[in-house]
N, C-alpha and C positions, 0 to 999 in steps of 0.2 A: 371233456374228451378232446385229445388234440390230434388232428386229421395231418399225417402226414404228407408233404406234399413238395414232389421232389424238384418241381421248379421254382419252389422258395430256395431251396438249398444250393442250385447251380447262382439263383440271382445274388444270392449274400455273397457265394466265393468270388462273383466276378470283382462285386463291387471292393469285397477286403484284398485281391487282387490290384486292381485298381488304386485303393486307397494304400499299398504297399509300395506302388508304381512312383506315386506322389514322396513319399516320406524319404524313398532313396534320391530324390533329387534335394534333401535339406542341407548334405554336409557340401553342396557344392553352392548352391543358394549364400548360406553361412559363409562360404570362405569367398564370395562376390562382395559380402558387404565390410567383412573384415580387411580387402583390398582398398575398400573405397574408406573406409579410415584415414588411409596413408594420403586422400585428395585433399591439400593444402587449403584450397579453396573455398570447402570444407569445415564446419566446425565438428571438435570433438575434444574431451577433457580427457586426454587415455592419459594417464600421470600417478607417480608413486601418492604424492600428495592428494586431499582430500577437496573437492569443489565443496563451497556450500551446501549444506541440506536441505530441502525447502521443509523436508519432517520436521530437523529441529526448528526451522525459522517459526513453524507452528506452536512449537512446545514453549517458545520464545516468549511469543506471542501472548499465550494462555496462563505463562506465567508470570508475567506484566500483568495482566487482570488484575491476578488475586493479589498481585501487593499495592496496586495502586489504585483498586474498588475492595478492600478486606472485607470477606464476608460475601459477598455477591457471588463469588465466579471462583471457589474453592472447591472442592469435593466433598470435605466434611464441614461439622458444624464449628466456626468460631466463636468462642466466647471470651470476658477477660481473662480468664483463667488459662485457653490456650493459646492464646496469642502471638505469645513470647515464642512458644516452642514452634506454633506454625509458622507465621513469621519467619523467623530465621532458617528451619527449613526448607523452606520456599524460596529464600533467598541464596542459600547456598547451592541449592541445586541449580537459579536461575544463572550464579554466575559460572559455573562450569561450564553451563551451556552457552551460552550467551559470550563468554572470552573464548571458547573453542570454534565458534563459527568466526567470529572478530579475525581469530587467528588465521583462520582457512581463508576469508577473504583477501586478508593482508597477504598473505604466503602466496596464493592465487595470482593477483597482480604482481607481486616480484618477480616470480617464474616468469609465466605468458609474456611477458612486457621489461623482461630482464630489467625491473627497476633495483637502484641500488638494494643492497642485502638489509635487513634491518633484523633486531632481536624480536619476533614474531611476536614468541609467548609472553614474555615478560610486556608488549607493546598490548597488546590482546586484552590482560589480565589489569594492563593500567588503565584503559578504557572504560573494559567493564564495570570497573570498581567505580570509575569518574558518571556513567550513564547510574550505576544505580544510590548512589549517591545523591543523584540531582532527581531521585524519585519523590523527595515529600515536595520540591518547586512543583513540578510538572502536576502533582498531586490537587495543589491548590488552583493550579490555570484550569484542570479539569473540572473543578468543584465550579470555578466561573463558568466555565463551557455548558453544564448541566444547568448552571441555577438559571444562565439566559435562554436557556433552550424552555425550560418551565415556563417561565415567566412570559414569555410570548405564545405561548401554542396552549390555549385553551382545551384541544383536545387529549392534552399531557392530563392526567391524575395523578400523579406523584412523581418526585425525583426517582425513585426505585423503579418506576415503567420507564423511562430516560434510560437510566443505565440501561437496566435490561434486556431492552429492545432496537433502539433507535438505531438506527443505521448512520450517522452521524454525527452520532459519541464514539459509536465501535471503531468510526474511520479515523477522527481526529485522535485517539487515544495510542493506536497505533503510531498514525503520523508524527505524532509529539515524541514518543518514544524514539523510531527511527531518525528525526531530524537531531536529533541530538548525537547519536551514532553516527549521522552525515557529516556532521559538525566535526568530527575527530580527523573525519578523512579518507572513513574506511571504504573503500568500494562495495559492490554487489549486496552486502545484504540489507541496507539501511531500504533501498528499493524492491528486493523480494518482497520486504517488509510490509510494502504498502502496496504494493501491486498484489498479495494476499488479500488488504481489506478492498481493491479495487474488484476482484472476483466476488467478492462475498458480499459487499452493498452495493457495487455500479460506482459508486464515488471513487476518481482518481486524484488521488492529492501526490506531486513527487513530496519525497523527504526534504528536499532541501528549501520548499516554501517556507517562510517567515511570517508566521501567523501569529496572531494577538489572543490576549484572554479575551471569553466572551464571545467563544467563533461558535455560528449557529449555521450550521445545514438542515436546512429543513426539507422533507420528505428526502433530497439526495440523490437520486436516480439522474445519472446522466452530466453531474457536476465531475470537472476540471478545473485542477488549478496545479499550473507548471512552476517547474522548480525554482527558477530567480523570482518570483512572485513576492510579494510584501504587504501584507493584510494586517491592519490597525488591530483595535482593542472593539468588542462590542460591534462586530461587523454580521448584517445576516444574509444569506445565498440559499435561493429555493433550486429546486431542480432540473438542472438544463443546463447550468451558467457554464461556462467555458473562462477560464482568464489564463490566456495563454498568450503564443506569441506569434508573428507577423508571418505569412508562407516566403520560403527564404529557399535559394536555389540548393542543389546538393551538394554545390562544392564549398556551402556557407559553415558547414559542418564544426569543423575545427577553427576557424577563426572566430567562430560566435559561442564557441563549447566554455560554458562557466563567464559568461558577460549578461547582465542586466538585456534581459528577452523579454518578460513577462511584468504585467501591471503592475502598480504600487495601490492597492487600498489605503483608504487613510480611516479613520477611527467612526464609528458610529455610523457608517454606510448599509444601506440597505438594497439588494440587488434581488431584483423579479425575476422570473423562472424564465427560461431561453433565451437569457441574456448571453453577448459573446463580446467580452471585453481583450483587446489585444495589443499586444507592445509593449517593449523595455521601456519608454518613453511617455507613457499613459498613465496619467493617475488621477482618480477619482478621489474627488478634493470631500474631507470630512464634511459628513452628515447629509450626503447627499443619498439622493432616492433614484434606482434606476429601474426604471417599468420593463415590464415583458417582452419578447425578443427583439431587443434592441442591438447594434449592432453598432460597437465604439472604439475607433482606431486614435483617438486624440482626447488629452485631459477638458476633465470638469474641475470646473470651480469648486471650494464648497459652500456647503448648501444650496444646492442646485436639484428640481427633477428634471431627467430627463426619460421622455416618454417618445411614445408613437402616436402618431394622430388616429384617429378612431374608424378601423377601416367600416368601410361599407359592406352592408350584408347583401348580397341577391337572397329574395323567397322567388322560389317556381313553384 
């Protein structure tokens, strides 16, 4: 039984009232922020033309998996029998997408940045073809990536827990993919690219690092590694490392934009968790061991460790 009760019904009207009061101040609200559009100061992409997607950079992404783990990270089931047809499915859809973002980035920078005009699509469509082309290489430095990551981490049970887990296969697989996309020239998405796997594991790799087969991040949580950086073959990095570059004033910006910033790794290096390795000018000379948070502005020899002295504990 429902008890009527007449000072529910004056409190509802005030409040839809009230809530009426609010909703006619929207189209003036609305037209405050579509002024502050026009503030140069300001960013905003209001343009015929298409900004990158970050939806498709995902779809991108997902579709890289499946042609360069086959079988893993498909939706259905492959076998030899469909291979061929998935496969190439996959692939065709990947370069549609894949040359149409290509192209929005490129088109992107001409406009914004009035750089000379160039043939977008046809440019877009030569790229893409040139990135998926170079997928059975990148394929095989993967298959190093995995087998070293096995091979050291005892707590691994199979290459198939690697792929399908690890948060530093997911990041390097990406990376590789976008550094190659960097490679061509393209602005914005080669770095959506990985700044996607930097949200999803903590690992921030730019694309334009030069990594080796054999790159092991282990656990990954909290690992850097900036863009002129140069990492050997068979290098490992636990979680924390930083190899980045030198604190530089703000007006250093453009004069040091695309110059040798960030360490050079050299081949068979092993780097301990909280390490912070920095400078265009620093290199860590092959097969050298660097312990736990260590803190290194100037080259190692190689085969060299270098460590912390073994701090003191207080007990109370």
């Amino acid at each position: 039984m429902v008890v009527y009760n007449k000072s529910h019904e004056e409190s509802c009207r005030i409040e839809m009232d009230t809530f009426s009061e609010f909703r006619q101040k929207i189209p003036e609200v609305a037209e405050k922020i579509i002024e502050s559009c026009g503030d140069k100061e300001c960013y905003t992409h209001i343009d015929y033309d298409p900004i990158p997607s970050n939806r498709s950079v995902v779809e991108i992404i997902n579709r890289f998996k499946e042609i360069l783990f086959p079988g893993y990270f498909s939706t259905g089931k492959i076998d030899p029998i469909n291979l061929k047809y998935n496969m190439g499915q996959t692939v065709s859809i990947l370069f549609d997408i894949l040359s149409e973002q290509i192209v929005n980035s490129i088109r992107h920078d001409c406009l914004r940045y009035e750089n000379v005009c160039i043939d977008c699509v046809e440019k877009g469509q030569e790229i893409a073809i040139d990135v998926l082309e170079s997928v059975p290489a990148i394929r095989k430095i993967l298959a190093a990536d995995v087998k070293a990551t096995y091979e050291g981490d005892p707590a691994a049970r199979s290459h198939d827990e690697i792929i399908f887990s690890y948060p530093g296969i997911f990041t390097i697989t990406i990376q590789r993919v976008a550094h190659k996309i960097f490679d061509h020239g393209v602005p914005l998405l080669p770095r959506v690219m990985t700044e996607y796997a930097h949200n999803i594991t903590g690992i921030d790799i730019h694309p334009g690092a030069r990594i080796g087969e054999g790159f092991v991040i282990d656990h990954g949580t909290g690992v850097v590694i900036g863009e002129t950086s140069e990492i050997g073959k068979n290098v490992r990095i636990y979680q924390g490392v930083t190899i980045g570059a030198l604190s530089l004033p703000p007006e250093a910006g453009e004069q040091l934009r695309g110059k040798k910033r960030h360490p050079t790794i050299e081949d068979d290096v092993i780097i301990y968790s909280g390490t912070t390795i920095l400078g265009g000018e620093t290199v860590i000379g092959a097969r050298s061991v660097i312990g736990g948070n260590v803190w290194i502005t100037k080259s190692i020899p190689p085969d060299t460790k270098v460590l912390m002295e073994e701090p003191k504990l207080i007990y109370k």
